[in-house]
C-alpha positions as CSV (number, residue, x, y, z in Angstrom):
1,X,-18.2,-11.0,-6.6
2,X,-19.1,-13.0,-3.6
3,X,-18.4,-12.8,0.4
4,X,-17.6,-16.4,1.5
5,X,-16.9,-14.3,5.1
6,X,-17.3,-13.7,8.0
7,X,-20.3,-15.9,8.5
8,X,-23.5,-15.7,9.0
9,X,-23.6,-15.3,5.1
10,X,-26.7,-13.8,3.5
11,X,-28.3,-15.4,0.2
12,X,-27.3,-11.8,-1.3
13,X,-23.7,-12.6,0.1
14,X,-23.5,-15.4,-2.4
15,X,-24.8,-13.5,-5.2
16,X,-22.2,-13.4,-8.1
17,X,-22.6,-9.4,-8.8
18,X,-20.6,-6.4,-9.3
19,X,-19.9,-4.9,-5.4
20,X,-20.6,-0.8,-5.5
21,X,-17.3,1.1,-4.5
22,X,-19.4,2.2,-1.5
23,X,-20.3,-1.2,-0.2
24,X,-16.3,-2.1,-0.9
25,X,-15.7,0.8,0.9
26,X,-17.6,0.1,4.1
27,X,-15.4,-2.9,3.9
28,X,-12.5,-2.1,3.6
29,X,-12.6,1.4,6.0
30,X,-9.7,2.0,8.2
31,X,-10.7,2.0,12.5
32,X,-12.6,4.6,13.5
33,X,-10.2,5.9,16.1
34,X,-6.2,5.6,16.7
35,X,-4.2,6.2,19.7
36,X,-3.0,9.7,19.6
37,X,0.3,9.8,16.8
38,X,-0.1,6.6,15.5
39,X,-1.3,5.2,12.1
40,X,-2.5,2.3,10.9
41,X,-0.4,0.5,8.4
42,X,-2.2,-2.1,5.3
43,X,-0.6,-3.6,2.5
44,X,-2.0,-4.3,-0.3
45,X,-0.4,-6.9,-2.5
46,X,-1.5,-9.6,-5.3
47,X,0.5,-13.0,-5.2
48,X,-0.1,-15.7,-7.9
49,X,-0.9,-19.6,-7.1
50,X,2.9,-20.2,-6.6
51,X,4.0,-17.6,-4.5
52,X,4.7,-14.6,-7.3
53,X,4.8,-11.6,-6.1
54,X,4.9,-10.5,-9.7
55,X,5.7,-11.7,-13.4
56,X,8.3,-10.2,-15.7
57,X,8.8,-7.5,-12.8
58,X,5.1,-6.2,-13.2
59,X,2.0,-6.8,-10.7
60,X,-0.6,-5.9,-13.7
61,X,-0.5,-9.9,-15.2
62,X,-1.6,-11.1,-12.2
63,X,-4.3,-8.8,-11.4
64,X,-8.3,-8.7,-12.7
65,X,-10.7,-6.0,-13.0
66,X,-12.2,-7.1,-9.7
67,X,-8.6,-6.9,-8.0
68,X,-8.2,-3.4,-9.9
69,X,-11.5,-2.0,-8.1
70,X,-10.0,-2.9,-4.9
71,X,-6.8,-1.3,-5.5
72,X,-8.5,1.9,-6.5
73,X,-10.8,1.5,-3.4
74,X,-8.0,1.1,-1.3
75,X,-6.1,4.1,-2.5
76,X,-9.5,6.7,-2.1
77,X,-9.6,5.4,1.5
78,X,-5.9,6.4,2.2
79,X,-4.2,9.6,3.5
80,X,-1.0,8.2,2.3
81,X,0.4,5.5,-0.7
82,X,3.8,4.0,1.1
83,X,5.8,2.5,-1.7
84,X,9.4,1.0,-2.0
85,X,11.8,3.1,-5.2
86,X,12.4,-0.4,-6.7
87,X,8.3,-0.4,-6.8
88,X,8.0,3.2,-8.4
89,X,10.9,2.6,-11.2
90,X,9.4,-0.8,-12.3
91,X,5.9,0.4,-11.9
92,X,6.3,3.7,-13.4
93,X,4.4,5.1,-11.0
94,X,2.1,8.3,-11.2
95,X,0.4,10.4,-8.6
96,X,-3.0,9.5,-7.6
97,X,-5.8,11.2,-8.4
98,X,-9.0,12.2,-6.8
99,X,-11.8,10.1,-7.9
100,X,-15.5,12.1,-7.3
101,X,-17.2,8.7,-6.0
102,X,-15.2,8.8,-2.8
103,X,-15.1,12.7,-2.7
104,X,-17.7,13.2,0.4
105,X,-16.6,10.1,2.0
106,X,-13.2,11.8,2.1
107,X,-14.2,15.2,2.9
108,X,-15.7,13.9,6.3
109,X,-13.0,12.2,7.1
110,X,-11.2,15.7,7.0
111,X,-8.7,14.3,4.1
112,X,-7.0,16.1,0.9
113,X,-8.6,15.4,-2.8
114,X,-6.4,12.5,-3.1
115,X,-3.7,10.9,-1.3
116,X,-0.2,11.4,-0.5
117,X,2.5,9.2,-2.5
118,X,5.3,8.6,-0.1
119,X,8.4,6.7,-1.6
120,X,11.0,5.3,0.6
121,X,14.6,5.7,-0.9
122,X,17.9,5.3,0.8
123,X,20.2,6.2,-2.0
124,X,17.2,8.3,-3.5
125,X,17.9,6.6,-7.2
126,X,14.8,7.7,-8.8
127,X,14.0,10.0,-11.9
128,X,13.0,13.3,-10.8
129,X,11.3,14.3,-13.6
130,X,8.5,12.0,-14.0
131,X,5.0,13.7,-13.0
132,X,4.9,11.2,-9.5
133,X,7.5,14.1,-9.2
134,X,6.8,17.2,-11.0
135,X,3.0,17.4,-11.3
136,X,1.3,15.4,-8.3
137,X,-2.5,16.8,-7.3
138,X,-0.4,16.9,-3.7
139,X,3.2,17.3,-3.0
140,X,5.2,13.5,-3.0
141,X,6.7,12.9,-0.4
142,X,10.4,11.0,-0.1
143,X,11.5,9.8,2.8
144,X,15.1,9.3,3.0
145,X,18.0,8.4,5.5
146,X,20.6,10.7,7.4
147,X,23.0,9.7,4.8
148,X,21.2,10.5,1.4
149,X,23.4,12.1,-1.2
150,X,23.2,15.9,-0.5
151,X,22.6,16.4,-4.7
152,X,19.7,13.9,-4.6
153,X,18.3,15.2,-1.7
154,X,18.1,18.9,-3.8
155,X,17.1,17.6,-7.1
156,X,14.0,16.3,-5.6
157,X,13.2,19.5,-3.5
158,X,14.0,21.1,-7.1
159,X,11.0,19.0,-8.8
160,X,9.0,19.7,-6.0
161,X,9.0,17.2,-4.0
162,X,8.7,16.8,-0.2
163,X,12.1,14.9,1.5
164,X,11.7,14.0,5.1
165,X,14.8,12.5,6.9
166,X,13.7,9.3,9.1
167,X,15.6,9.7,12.4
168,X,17.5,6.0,12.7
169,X,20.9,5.0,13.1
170,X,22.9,3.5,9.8
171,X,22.9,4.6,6.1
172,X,19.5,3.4,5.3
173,X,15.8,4.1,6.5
174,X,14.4,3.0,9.7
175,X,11.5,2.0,8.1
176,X,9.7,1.3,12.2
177,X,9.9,4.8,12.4
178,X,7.8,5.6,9.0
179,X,4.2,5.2,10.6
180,X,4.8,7.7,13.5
181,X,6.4,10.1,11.2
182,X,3.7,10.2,8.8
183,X,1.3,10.4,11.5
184,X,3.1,13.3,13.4
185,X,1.9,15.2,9.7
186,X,-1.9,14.0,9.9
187,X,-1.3,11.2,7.6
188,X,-2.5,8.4,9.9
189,X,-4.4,5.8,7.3
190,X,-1.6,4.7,5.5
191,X,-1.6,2.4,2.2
192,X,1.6,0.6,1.3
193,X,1.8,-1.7,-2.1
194,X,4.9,-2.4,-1.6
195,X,7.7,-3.6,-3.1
196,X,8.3,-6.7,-1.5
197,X,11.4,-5.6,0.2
198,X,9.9,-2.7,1.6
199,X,6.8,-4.8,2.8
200,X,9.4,-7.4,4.7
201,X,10.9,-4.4,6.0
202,X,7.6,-3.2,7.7
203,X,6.8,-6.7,8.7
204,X,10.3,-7.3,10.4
205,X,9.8,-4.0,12.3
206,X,5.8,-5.1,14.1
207,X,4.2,-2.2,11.9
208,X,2.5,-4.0,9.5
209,X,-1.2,-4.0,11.3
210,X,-3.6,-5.3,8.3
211,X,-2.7,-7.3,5.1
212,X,-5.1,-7.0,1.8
213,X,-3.8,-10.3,0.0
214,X,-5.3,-10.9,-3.8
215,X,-4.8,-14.7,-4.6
216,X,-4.4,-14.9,-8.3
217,X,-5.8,-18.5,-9.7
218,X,-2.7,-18.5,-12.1
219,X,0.5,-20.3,-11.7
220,X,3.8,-17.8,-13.1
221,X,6.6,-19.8,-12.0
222,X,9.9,-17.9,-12.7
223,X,11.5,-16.4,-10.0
224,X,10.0,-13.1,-8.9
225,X,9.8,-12.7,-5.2
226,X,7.4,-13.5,-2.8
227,X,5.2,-10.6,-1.9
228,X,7.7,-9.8,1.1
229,X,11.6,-10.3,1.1
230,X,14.1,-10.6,3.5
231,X,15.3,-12.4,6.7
232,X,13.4,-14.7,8.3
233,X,11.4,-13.5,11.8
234,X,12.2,-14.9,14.7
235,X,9.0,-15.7,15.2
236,X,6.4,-15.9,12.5
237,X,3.8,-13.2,13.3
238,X,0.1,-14.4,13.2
239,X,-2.6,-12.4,11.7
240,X,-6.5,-13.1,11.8
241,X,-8.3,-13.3,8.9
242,X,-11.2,-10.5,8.4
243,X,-12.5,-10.8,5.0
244,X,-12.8,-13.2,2.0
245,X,-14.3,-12.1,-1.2
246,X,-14.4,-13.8,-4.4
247,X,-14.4,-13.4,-8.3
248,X,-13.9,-15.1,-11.5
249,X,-11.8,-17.8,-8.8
250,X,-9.0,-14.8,-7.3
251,X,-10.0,-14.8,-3.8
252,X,-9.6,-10.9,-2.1
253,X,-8.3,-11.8,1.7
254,X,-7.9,-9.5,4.4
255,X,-5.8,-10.2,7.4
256,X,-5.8,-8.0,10.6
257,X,-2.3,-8.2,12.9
258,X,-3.9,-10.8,16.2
C-alpha cells in the first residue's frame, strides 16, 4: 500500500508495504472534538470501475484484502455501524466484534468493546433470530418509524434488540434525524456502509460529513446500483478530498463534506 496524498509525499510514502492497523488508524481517526449532541457521519462504500455499487447483490467481489483491512479499521474506530435492512438481509450481517489491536485505542476514547449495529427499518422486515439479533457483544439497535407494525416492533425487543422511534412526520424514517439521535445516547462517531438507498438518504438530508470510497480496478457491468440511490439533489454537494491510498491498483479515497 502506498499514499499518493496529501503531498509533500515521503520516499516511505511511496513504499509498496503492508500499512499497520495503527498507522491506518491515525488516518482514518474521527475529529477530535464535536459540537455538543452532534456526531459525525462517514460512509464507507466500495464501487467498481463502472459505477457498481455491488455484483450479484454482494459488496465481497469487489473488495481486496487491502479494502478488507480498511473496513475492519473503520468499524474498531466507530461507536456505531449505521446500515440500511436491505444491506443486513443481502449481507447477512453479524454483530461486530471486538478486535484486541484497537482495544486501548478504544478504551481512551471512553468506547464499548465493540461497536453498536444500528439498522434502519421502516416496515422492520428483518429475521429476528439471526445472532446480529439474538447474540450481539452489545445490544443492536433498530431504529424505526412512528408507524412500524406494533408485532415487529415486539418481536425484536423479544430477541433483544434495542427499537428507537425517530421522531419525523410520514410512515418512514427521517433518516436527518438519525445522527442527533444516536448522539443524544453517546454514540457520536458513527459508521454507515450503507445500502445505497440508505446512503442517498443521508446525502439528500446534509448529514453525510465524510465519504471512505474504495475504487475497485474491475469493470462488473450488470445493473446493481450506484453506491447511493435516489432523487437527484438540487444541488450537487461538493466534498474535498482528504486521502488517497493505493494497492494492487484499487485506490482507498477519502472525501470530507467542504
Amino acid at each position: 500500500m502506498r499514499r499518493l496524498f496529501p503531498s509533500p509525499l515521503s520516499p516511505a510514502d511511496l513504499d509498496d508495504r503492508e500499512w499497520g492497523l495503527d498507522e491506518l488508524a491515525d488516518l482514518y481517526a474521527y475529529p477530535a472534538a464535536l459540537p455538543a449532541g452532534t456526531a459525525w457521519l462517514r460512509a464507507n462504500m466500495v464501487s467498481s470501475l463502472d459505477g457498481a455499487a455491488h455484483h450479484e447483490g454482494r459488496s465481497q467481489p469487489l473488495s481486496s484484502a487491502a479494502d478488507m483491512r480498511i473496513f475492519g479499521t473503520l468499524r474498531g474506530l466507530a461507536d456505531a455501524v449505521v446500515v440500511g435492512a436491505q444491506t443486513v438481509r443481502q449481507e447477512g450481517y453479524r454483530p461486530a466484534r471486538a478486535r484486541e489491536v484497537f482495544a486501548a485505542r478504544r478504551a481512551a476514547l471512553g468506547q464499548g468493546p465493540a461497536p453498536v449495529i444500528a439498522v434502519v427499518s421502516a416496515g422492520l422486515d428483518l429475521d429476528f433470530s439471526l445472532p446480529l439479533f439474538t447474540a450481539p457483544l452489545v445490544p443492536t439497535i433498530v431504529l424505526t418509524g412512528a408507524d412500524a407494525p406494533a408485532e415487529r416492533v415486539a418481536a425484536a425487543r423479544a430477541a433483544g434488540a434495542e427499537v428507537l422511534v425517530v421522531p419525523g412526520e410520514g410512515p418512514g424514517v427521517d433518516v436527518a434525524r438519525v445522527p442527533g439521535l444516536l448522539a443524544g445516547r453517546g454514540l457520536t462517531r458513527l459508521l454507515t456502509e450503507g445500502g445505497p438507498r440508505l446512503l442517498g438518504q443521508f446525502a439528500a438530508a446534509g448529514v453525510l460529513d465524510e465519504m471512505c470510497l474504495s475504487l475497485a480496478p474491475v469493470v462488473a457491468t450488470g445493473t446493481a446500483p450506484r453506491i447511493m440511490a435516489g432523487p437527484p439533489l438540487v444541488v450537487p454537494e461538493r466534498f474535498a478530498l482528504g486521502s488517497v491510498l493505493e494497492d494492487g491498483g484499487f485506490l482507498f479515497t477519502r472525501y470530507g463534506r467542504a
